[in-house]
N, C-alpha and C positions, 0 to 999 in steps of 0.2 A: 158413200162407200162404207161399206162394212168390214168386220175381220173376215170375214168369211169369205169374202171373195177377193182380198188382197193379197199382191202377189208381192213376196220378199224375193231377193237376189243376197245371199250369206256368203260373204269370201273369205274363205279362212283354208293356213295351208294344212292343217290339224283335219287330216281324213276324216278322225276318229270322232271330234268332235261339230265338222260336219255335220256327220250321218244323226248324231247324237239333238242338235239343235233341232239337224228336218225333222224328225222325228217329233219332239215335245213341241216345236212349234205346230207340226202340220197337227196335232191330236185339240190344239186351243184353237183351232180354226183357220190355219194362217195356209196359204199355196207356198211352200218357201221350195226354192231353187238353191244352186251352190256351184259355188267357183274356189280352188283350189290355189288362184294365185291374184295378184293386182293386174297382171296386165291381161289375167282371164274374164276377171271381175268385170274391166273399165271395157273390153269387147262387147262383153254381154250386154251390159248397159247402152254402149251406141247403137248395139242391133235391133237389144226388145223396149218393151215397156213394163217397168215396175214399180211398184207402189212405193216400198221402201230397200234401202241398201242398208246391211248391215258390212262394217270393212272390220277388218281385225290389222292392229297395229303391228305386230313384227310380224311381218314377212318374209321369205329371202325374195331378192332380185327388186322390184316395184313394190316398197312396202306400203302401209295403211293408208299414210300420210301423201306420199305422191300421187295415190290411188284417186284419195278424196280430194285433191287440188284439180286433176285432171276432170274429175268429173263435173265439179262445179263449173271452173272455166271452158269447159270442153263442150258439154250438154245442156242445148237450151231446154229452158225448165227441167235442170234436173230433180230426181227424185230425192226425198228426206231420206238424211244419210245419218244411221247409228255407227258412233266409232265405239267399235269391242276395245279394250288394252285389257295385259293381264298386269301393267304397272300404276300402282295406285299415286304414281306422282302425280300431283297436282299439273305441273307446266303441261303434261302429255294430254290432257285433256282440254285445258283451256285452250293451247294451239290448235287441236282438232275443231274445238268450238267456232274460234277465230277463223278459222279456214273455210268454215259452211256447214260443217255437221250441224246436225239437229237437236244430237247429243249424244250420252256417252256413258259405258258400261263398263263397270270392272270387270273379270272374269273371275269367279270363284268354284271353288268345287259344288256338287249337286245341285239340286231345281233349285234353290236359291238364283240361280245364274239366269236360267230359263222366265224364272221371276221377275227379275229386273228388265229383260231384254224385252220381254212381253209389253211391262210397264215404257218403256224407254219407246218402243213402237206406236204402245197405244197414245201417246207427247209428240211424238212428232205427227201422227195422223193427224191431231187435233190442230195441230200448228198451218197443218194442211188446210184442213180445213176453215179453222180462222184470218188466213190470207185469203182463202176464195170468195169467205163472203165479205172482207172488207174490198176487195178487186172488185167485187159483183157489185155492193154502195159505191164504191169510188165510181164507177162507169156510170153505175144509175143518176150519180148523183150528177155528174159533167152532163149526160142526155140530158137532167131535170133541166142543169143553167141555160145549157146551149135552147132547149125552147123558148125560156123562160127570155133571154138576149134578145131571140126574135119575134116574141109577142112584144117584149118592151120598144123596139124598133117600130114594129107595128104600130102600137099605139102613138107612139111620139108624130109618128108617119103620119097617119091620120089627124090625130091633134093638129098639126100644123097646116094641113090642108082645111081640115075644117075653122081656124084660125085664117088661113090665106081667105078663106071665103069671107068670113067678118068685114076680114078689111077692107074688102073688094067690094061691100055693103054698104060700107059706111064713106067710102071713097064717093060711090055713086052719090049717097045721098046729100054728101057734102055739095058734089056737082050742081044741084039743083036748087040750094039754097041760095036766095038773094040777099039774107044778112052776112057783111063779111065776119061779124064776129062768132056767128054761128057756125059758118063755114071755116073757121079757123081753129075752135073747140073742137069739130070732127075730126081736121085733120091732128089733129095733136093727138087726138084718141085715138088715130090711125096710126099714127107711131110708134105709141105706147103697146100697141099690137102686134107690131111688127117687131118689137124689142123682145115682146114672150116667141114669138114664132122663128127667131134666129135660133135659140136655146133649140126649142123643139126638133129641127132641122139640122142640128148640128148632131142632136143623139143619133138620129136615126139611119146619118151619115156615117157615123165613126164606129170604130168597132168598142168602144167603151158607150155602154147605153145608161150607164148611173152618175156619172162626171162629166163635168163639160170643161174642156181647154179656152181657159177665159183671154190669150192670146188671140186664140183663133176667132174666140165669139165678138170680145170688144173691138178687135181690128173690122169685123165684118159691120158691126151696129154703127160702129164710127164711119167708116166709107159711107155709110146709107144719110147717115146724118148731115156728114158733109156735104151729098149731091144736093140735099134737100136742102138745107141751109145758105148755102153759098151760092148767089148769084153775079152776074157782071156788076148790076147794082149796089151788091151789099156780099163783097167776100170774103167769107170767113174759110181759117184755116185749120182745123183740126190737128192737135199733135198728139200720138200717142205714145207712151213705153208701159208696157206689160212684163213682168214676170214671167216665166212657168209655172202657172198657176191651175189646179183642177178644183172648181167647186162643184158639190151634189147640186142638184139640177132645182129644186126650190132654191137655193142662197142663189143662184147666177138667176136664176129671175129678177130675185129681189134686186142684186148689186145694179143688173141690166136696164131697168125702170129708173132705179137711179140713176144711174149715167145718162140715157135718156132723158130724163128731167133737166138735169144740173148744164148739160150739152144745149138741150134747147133753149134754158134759160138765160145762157148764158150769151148764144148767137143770137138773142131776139132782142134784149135789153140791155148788155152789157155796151155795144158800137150802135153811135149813129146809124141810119140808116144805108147812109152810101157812105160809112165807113169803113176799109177793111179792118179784119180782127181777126184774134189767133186766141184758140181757146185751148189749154191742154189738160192734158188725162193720163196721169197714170195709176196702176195696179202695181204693189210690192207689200211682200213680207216686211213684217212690222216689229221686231224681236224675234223669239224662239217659233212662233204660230202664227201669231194674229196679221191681219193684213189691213193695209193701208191704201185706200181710196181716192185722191184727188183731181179737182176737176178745177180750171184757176184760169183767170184771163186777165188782161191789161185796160179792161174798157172803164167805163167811169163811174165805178163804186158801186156801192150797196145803202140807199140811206132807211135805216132798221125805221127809222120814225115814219116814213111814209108805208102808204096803205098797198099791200099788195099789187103788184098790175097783172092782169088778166081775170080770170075768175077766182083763182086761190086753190084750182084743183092740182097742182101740180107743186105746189109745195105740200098742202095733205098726202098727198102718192106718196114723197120722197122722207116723210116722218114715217108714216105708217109701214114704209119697204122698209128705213134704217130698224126701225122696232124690230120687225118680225128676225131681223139679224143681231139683235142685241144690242143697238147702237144706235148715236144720234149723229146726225150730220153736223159742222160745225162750221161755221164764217166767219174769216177772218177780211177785214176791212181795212186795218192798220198798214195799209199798203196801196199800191194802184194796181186799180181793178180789186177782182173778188176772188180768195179763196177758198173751197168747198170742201172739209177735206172727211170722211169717212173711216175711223177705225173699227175693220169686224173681228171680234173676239175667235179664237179658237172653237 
């Protein structure tokens, strides 16, 4: 929008200078109009459209002030509103400010006056138009997210199915092996699979696609652990408390591998075979940020001096995930059974 094709609405009860403003304004380019009083003014405005309002403060009857209150509260998107005053106090103009004016003009004698009111038009057109184009980025930019939400859905979607497939891969091939030791390295790998594919499955489920609710995730990875751990033969019990906890979607892999680990290792080695056992897990804030990992059961120790049992991949997993979080897993022994406990840094 130009001067040239903007249309003012001038309310003032000064006939004379009226006719005086249409005049010098309409010759600098401006369409200007004229109202005679406030409650002729605040008419005009609900019936037409106009670019800008100029009000003049003393009026009789509906002066400047109730003019410009009406109009703001009254007219969706109203138009930028010049307050005229011929009083140079201070308070008179700051209230008009505070009110929704755009801004504000002494009156003086000759084109001085015309000067300012011009300048005071061409401030608020601009104000105009620096809210349309931040309105116009605010908008573009919510379209950007809102796609940007459903591609990352997308992909999480996919990842996980293509993730589901792995596992369904490696579950077959498992099937087929006649070593039980090999067949047992599968399915463990199968687990460890299934702990990234909760994560995944959770984004693409909820409406936060960058964070994952670690309540919701370790409840779900625990339930999975427990059907698969716990038999008539050898039952083990899982106990969980979690927090309100959100991590970005690498650290809950990481955390999840761990648990994973620390959970299986615990139901495989820690109870006899056909011993029940109770392994628990919790997730908590740990001071001001950092949070607090443990995974702890009652079965018969930890002796550091013996060699590894299984292959040794699954305490490499659980250093390499503590690393990538900035932390080391720690065992405590000084007790019955074994505690595992995890602090991740801010």
């Amino acid at each position: 929008m130009t001067e040239r094709n903007c249309r003012v609405l001038y309310v003032d009860d000064d006939e004379g200078l009226r006719r005086l403003v249409a005049r010098a304004l309409t010759r600098r380019g401006y369409q200007v109009e004229t109202a005679a009083s406030g409650e002729e003014g605040f008419a005009r405005v609900q019936a037409e459209s106009f670019d800008l309002v100029a009000l003049d403060h003393y009026m009789p009857g509906q002066g400047g002030f109730a003019t410009l209150e009406l109009i703001v509260s009254e007219i969706p998107n109203p138009p930028p509103i010049v307050y005229v005053t011929g009083s140079e106090e201070t308070r008179v103009a700051v209230a008009a400010l505070k009110a929704g004016a755009a801004d504000y003009v002494v009156k003086t004698v000759g084109e001085d006056f015309f000067d300012l009111l011009e300048n005071a038009f061409e401030g608020a057109l601009d104000q105009v138009q620096l809210r349309r184009r931040n309105q116009e980025a605010e908008e573009a930019l919510r379209a950007s997210n809102h796609r940007l939400e459903a591609l990352l859905r997308e992909v999480n979607h996919r990842v996980a199915n293509s993730l589901q497939l792995v596992s369904a891969f490696v579950q077959m091939q498992a099937s087929y092996l006649p070593d039980e030791t090999a067949r047992a390295a599968l399915q463990d790998t199968q687990r460890r699979i299934e702990a990234i594919i909760q994560v995944h499955r959770r984004l693409y489920t909820s409406g936060e696609v960058e964070t994952v609710d670690m309540q919701d995730y370790l409840a779900a990875l625990v339930r999975e652990l427990e059907d698969t751990w716990s038999t008539p033969q050898a039952p083990r019990r899982l106990q969980l408390e979690v927090e309100p906890i959100r991590l970005q979607t690498d650290r809950a892999v990481s955390l999840g591998v761990i648990v994973n680990e620390l959970i299986s290792n615990a139901c495989k080695y820690a109870y006899e075979p056909a011993e029940p056992g109770e392994v628990r897990i919790g997730l908590s804030r740990a001071g001001d940020a950092d949070l607090l990992l443990t995974v702890e059961d009652d079965g018969r120790g930890l002796d550091e001096a013996a060699p590894p049992q299984g292959t040794g991949l699954g305490g490499r997993l659980i250093k390499a995930m503590a690393k990538s979080l900035g932390s080391n897993v720690v065992y405590e022994t000084d007790r019955q059974g074994v505690r595992a406990s995890l602090r991740v840094p801010a």
